[in-house]
C-alpha positions in Angstrom: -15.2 70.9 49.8 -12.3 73.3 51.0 -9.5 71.3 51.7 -8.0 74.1 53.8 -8.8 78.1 54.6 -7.7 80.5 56.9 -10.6 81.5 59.1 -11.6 84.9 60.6 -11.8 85.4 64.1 -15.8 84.8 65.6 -14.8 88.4 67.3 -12.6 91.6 67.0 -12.8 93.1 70.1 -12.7 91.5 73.6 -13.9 93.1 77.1 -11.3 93.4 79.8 -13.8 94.2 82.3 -15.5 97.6 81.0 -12.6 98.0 78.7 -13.1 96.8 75.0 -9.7 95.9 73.6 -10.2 95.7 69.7 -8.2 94.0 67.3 -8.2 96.5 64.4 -6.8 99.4 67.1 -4.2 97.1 68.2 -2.8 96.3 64.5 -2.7 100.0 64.2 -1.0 101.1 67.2 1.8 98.1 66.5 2.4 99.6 63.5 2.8 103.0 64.6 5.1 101.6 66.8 7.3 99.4 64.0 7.3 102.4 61.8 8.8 104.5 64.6 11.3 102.3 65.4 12.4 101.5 62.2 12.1 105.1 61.3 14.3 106.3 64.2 17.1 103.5 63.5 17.4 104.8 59.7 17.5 109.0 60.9 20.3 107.6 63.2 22.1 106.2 60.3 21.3 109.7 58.2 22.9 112.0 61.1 20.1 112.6 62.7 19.5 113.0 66.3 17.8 109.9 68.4 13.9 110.6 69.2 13.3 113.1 66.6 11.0 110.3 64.9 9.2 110.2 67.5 9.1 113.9 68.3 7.7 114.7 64.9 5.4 111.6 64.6 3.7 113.0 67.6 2.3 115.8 64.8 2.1 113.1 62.2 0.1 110.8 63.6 -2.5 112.1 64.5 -3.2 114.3 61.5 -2.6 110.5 59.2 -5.3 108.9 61.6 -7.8 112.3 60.3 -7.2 112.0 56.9 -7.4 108.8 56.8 -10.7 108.4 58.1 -11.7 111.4 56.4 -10.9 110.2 52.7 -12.9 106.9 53.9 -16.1 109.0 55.1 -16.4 111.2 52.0 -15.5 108.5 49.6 -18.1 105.7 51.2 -20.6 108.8 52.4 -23.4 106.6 51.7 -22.0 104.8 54.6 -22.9 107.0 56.9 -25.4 109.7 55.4 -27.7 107.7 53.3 -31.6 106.5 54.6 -31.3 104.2 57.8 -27.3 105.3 58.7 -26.6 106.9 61.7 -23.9 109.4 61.0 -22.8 109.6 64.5 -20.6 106.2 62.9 -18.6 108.4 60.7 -16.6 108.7 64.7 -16.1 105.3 65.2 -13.0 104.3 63.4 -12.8 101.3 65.4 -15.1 100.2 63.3 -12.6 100.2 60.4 -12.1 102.8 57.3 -8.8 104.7 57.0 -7.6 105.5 53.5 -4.0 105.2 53.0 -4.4 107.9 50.5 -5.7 110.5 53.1 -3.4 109.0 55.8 -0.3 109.9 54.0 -1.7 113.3 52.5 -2.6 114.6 55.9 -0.1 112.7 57.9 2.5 114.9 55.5 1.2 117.9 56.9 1.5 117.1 60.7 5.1 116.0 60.0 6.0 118.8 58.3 4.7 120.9 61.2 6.8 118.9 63.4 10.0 119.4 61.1 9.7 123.0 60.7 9.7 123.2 64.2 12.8 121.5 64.5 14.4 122.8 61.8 14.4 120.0 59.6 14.0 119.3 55.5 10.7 117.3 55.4 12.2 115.3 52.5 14.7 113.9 54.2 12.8 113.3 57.2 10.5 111.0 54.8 13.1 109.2 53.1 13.8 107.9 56.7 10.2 106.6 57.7 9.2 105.3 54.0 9.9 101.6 55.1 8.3 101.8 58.7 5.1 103.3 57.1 5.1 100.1 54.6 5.6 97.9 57.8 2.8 99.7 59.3 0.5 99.0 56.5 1.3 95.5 56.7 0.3 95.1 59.8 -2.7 97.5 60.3 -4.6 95.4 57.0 -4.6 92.5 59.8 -7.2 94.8 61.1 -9.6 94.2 58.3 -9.1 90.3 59.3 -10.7 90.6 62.6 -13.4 92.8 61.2 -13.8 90.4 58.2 -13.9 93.4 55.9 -12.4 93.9 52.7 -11.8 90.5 51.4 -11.6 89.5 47.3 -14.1 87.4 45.2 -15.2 83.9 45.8 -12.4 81.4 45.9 -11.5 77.7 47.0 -7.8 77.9 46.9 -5.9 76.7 50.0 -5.7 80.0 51.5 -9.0 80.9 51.3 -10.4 83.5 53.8 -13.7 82.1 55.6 -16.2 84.8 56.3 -18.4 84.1 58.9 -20.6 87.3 59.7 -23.9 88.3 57.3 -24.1 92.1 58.9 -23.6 94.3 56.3 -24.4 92.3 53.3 -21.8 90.1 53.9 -22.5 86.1 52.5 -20.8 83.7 54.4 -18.0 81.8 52.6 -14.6 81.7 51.1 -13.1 84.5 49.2 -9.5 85.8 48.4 -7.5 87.1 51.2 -6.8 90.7 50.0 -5.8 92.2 53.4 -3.3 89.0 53.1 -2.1 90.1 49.7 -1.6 93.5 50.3 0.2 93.1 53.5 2.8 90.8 52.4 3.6 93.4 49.3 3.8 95.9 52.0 6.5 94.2 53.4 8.1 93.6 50.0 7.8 97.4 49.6 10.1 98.1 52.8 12.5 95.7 51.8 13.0 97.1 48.1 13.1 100.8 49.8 15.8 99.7 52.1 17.6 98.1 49.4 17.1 100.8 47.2 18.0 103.5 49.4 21.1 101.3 50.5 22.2 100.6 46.9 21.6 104.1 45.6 22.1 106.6 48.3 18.2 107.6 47.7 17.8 111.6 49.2 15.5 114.5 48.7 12.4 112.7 49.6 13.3 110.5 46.3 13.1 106.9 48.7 9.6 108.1 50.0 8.6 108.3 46.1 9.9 105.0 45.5 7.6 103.4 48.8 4.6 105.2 46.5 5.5 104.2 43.5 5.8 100.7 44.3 2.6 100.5 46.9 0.2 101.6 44.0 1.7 98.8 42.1 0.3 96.2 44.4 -2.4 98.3 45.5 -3.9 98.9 41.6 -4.5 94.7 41.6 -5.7 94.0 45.2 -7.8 96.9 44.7 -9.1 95.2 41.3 -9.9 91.7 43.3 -11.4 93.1 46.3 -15.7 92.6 45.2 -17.0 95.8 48.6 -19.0 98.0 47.6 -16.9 101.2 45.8 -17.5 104.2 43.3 -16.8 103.4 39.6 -15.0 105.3 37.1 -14.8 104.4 33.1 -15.1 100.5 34.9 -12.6 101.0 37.4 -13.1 101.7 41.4 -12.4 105.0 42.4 -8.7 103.5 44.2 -7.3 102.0 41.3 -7.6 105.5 39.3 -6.0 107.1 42.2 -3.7 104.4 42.6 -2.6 105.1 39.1 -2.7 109.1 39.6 -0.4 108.8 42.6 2.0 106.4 40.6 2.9 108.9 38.1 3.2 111.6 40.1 5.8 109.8 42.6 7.7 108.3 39.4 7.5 112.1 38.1 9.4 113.4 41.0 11.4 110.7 41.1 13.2 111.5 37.8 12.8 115.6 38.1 14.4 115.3 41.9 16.9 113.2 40.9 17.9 115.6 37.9 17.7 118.6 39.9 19.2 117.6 43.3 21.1 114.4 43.0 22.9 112.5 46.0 21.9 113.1 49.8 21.1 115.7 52.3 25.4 117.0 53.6 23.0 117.7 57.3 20.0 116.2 57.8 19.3 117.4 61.5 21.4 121.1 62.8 22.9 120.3 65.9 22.5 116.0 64.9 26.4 115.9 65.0 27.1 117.1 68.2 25.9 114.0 69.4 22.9 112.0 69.7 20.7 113.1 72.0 20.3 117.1 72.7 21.0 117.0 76.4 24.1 115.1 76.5 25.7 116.7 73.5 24.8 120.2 75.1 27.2 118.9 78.4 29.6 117.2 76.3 29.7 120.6 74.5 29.9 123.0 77.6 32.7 120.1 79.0 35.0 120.7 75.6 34.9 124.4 75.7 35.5 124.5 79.4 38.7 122.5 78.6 39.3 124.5 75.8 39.4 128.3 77.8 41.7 126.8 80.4 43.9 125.6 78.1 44.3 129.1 76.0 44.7 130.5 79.9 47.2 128.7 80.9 49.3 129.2 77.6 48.7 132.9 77.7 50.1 132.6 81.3 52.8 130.6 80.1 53.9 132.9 77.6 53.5 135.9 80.0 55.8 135.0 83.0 58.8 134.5 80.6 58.3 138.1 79.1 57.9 139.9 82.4 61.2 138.2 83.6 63.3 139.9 80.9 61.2 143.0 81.1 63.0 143.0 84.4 66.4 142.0 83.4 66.6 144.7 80.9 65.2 147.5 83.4 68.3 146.5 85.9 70.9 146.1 82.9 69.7 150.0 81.8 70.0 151.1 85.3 73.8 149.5 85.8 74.9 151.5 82.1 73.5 154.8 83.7 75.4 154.2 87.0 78.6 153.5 85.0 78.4 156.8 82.8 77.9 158.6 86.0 80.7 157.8 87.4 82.8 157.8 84.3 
């Protein structure tokens, strides 16, 4: 007999009116949120301009949200395009399925549209948001609590997660909490970036490596506990090999970055030090050089009066010399 467990919700979603409000959506969209907030506070810090998280996460966004659900379709196809699916589900990402994997490869390339618009190094513009993304993961695996999805093998330990539905080949009972797990090491993972990139001075895309580095950690042995259906390779899901895959490559350009361009980005933003925001520090700006022109006028005048005077003065002494020799 379970002693204790922590118990799914009997429904994700709930209708206000005609308007379904689903749980899953609403852990993402909170984290997009935390991730731009976080993210903007820590550009501030690096120089850069206010809003330009948020300007560039507009591109980023929505390409992660693609990629994400497009590493989950063609990885779990079966899903979706075997005998009996209807692959008019592959749209409903409500649903659940987003891989991180293709979330942060695609999400890469609408951010660095938005930064080479704006004139800004992508790396440094990732070292910024590498906690906020963690922070978003955290909280967008609560979304595989209220779909009771992705949960680890059968357990009776205090914190046990109780599955309730059968759809889907599900079996009712008590397994290991993996969206539990790998939310709480997301949030380990912003706090070591933070520190990391506090205590080293982390630049060059180097702190975003470290959030990779240390996410396939944790995600190599949740992956390993969770008991869904997933491709095998050599006796290991197809996640854990690209967990380890990933790994190396973000410890690889950890090292190679830090050899070939140690320290920080001198300007991570052009224009960022004018001030904040664009508008005001285009006024403040216009205000300063305003101030400046009337001050070089009014010490060009200053030096000008004084010269015509003895102009004048030496005009009427050479006039009174010629008089004299006249006369003399």
């Amino acid at each position: 007999m379970e002693l204790a467990y922590i118990p799914s919700p009997s429904r994700g979603v709930i209708h206000l009116g005609p308007i379904p409000l689903r749980g899953y959506a609403f852990c993402i969209i909170i984290g997009v949120f935390v991730a731009v907030w976080l993210g903007n506070k820590r550009w501030i810090a690096r120089g850069g301009r206010a809003g330009t998280v948020a300007d560039i996460a507009v591109w980023a966004v929505p390409f992660g949200l693609v990629g994400g659900r497009l590493y989950h379709v063609i990885t779990d196809y079966e899903l979706y395009f075997s005998e009996g699916r209807d692959w008019v589900d592959a749209f409903k990402i409500w649903e659940g399925g987003l891989g991180i994997w293709g979330a942060i490869a695609l999400g890469a390339l609408g951010a660095w549209i938005g930064c080479r618009r704006r004139g800004i190094p992508l790396p440094a513009y990732a070292d910024a948001v590498a906690p906020g993304i963690a922070l978003a993961q955290a909280l967008g695996r609560w979304g595989n609590w209220f779909n009771q999805e992705l949960y680890g093998r059968r357990t009776d330990v205090p914190w046990a997660l109780e599955i309730t539905s059968s759809t889907d080949g599900r079996v009712p009972g008590t397994y290991h909490p993996t969206f539990l797990y790998e939310s709480l090491w997301c949030i380990g993972v912003a706090l070591l970036v933070i520190w990391a990139d506090r205590r080293f001075k982390m630049g060059h895309g180097r702190a975003f490596a470290l959030y990779v580095a240390a996410y396939c950690v944790g995600r190599f042995w949740v992956e390993y506990m969770r008991v869904d259906d997933a491709h095998h390779i050599l006796g290991l899901r197809l996640n854990n090999w690209t967990a380890l895959l990933v790994f190396l490559l973000a410890v690889l350009y950890i090292v190679v970055s830090a050899k070939k361009r140690p320290g920080r980005e001198p300007v991570v933003e052009p224009g960022a030090a004018d001030g904040d925001s664009g508008g005001a520090s285009d006024e403040k700006k216009a205000e300063t050089d305003a101030a400046t022109e009337d001050g070089k006028t009014s010490e060009a005048e200053s030096k000008t009066e004084p010269e015509s005077e003895d102009a004048v003065e030496d005009t009427k002494e050479s006039r009174d010399e010629a008089e004299s020799a006249r006369k003399g």
